[in-house]
N, C-alpha and C positions, 0 to 999 in steps of 0.2 A: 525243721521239726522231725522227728523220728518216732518210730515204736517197736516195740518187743515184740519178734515172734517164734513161733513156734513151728516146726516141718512137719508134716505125717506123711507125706507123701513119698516114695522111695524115690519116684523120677524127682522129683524138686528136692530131694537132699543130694541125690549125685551129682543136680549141676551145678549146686551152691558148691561141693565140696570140691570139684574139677575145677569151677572158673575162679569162683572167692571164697576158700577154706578157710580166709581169716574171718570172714564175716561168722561163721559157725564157732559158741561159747561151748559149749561138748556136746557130743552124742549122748544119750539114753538108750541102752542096748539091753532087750529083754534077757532075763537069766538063762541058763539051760543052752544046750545044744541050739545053734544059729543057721535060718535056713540059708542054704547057697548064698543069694541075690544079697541080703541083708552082710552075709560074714564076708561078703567081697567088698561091699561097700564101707564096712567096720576097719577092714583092711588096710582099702586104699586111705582111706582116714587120718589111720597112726603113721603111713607114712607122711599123710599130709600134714602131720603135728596137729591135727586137731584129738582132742582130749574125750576119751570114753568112758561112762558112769554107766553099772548097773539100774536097769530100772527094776525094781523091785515087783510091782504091779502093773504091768504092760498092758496095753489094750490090745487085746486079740485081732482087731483090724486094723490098729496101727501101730505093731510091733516098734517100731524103731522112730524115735523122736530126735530130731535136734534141736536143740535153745541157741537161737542166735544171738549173735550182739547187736546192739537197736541199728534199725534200716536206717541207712543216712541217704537221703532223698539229694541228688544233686543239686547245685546250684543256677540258678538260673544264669544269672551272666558267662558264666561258663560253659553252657552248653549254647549262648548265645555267639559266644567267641568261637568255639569250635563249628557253629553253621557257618561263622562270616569265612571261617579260614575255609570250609571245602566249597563255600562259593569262586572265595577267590579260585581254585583247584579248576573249578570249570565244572565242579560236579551239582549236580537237582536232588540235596535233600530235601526229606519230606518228616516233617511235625504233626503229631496227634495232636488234636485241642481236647480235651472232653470239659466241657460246661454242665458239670451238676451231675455224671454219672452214680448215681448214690448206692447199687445194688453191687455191693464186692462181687456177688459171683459175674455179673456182667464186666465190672472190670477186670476180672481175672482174664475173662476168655479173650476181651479186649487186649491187656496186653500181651499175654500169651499169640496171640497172631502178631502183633507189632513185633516180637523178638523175631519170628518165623520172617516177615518181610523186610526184614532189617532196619526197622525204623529207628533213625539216632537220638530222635528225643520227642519225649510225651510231658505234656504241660498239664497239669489237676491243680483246681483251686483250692486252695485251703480252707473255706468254710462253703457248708451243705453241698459235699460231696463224698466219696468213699476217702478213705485212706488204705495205705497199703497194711493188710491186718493178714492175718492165719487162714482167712478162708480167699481172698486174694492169693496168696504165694498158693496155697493149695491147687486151683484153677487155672494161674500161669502157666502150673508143669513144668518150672526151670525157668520161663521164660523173663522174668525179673533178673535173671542174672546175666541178661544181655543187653539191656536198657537203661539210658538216662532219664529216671524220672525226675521233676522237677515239681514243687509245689509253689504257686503264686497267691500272694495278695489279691491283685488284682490282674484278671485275667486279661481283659481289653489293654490296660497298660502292655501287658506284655505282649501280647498281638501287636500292637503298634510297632514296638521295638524291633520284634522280628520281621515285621513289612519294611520297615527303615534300613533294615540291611540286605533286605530282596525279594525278601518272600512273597507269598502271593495267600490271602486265603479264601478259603474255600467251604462256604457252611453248606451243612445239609438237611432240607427239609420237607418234609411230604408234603407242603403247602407253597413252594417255589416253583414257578412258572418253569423256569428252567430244566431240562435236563441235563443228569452228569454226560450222559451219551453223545450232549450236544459240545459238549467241555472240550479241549486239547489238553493232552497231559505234559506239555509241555515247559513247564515251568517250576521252580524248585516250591512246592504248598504247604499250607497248614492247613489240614484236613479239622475241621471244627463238628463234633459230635453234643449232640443237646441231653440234657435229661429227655429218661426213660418215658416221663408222661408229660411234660411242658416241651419239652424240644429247645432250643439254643435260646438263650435271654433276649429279650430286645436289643438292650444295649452291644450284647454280642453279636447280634445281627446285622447290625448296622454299620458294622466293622467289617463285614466280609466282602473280602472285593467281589464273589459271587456267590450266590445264594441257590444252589441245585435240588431238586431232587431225584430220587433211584424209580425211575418206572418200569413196576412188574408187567408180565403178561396176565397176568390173574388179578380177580378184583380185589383183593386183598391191595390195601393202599400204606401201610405202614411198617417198616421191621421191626424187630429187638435190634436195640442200639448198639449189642456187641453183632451180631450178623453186619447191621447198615457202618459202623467201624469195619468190618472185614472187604467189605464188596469196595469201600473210599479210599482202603491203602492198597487194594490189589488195582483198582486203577492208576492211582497213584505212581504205583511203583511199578506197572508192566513196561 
């Protein structure tokens, strides 16, 4: 499934234009004398053959728009193939789960960190969750243009699949006996994030080979799902 979007952001149109210039339908470049940041990015552009339109009525805070052509969400088997191949390699990748993330700007920041820790592939369910939309790429900051996302049917199917070929997973919840502290990172994970106010499905829970949660120092007993995402892939991946 895909969708149309829209850039305003100057960091998330230069990395779209650097790593996938083809994904970008033209630019929208305000009339008039072009400040620095913006005529250098217009620039690199034409060399990148992506195609430049006047925008006639520019929004003052977001001078410079690009229209992309519809997001193509990766394929799951295929990014299922490339985990089996760098297992074979000897290498510990590590998978996003999100179960129900629903608040784009929480998944923005979400994966916006996953591109930062190099995470090779993020799994979202296709119904009652975010999709990738304008205020997503916006919140990224580029970082979609580093990522395999994938969108599943069913999410425990795919869990399964990925355990069938190594993996290990890993839910997380402020109601699990367990700590991640108690954890070894030893092994290649899918890191499994729940909705925002339910936390991870039953049935998704049931599927995880461990079930942790993040113990603070402070009473304060719960995160925001994009922070508890950030603190499960810096372990993950130290």
């Amino acid at each position: 499934m895909s969708s149309r979007l829209i850039l305003s952001g100057l960091r998330s149109i230069e990395e779209c234009i650097q790593t996938n210039p083809d994904r970008i339908a033209k630019l929208l470049v305000p009339p008039g004398k072009l400040a620095p940041r913006i005529a250098q990015i217009c620039e690199y552009a034409k060399k990148c053959g992506v195609r430049l339109e006047t925008n006639p009525r520019p929004d003052p805070e977001e001078p410079l728009l690009a229209i992309l052509n519809e997001y193509q969400y990766a394929e799951f088997e295929a990014l299922v193939d490339e985990l089996r191949d760098a297992l074979a390699q000897g290498q510990r990748p590590v998978v996003l789960a999100l179960d129900g993330v629903t608040d784009p700007q929480n998944l923005g920041a979400i994966l916006r960190t996953a591109a930062f820790m190099g995470i090779p592939g993020i799994l979202l369910p296709k119904d009652r969750a975010a999709a990738i939309n304008n205020t997503v790429y916006r919140v990224a900051s580029g970082g979609l243009e580093y990522l395999r996302i994938a969108r599943v049917t069913n999410l425990v199917s795919a869990l399964k699949e990925l355990k069938e070929i190594g993996l290990w997973s890993v839910g997380f919840s402020e109601h699990a006996p367990k700590s991640l502290s108690e954890l070894k990172n030893d092994f290649p994970s899918i890191l499994i994030i729940g909705n925002e106010e339910k936390g991870i499905r039953p049935l998704v829970r049931e599927n995880c080979d461990f079930l942790v949660s993040m113990k603070g120092r402070g009473d304060l007993k719960s995160l925001n799902a994009s922070v508890a995402a950030a603190l499960a892939m810096a372990w993950a991946t130290k």
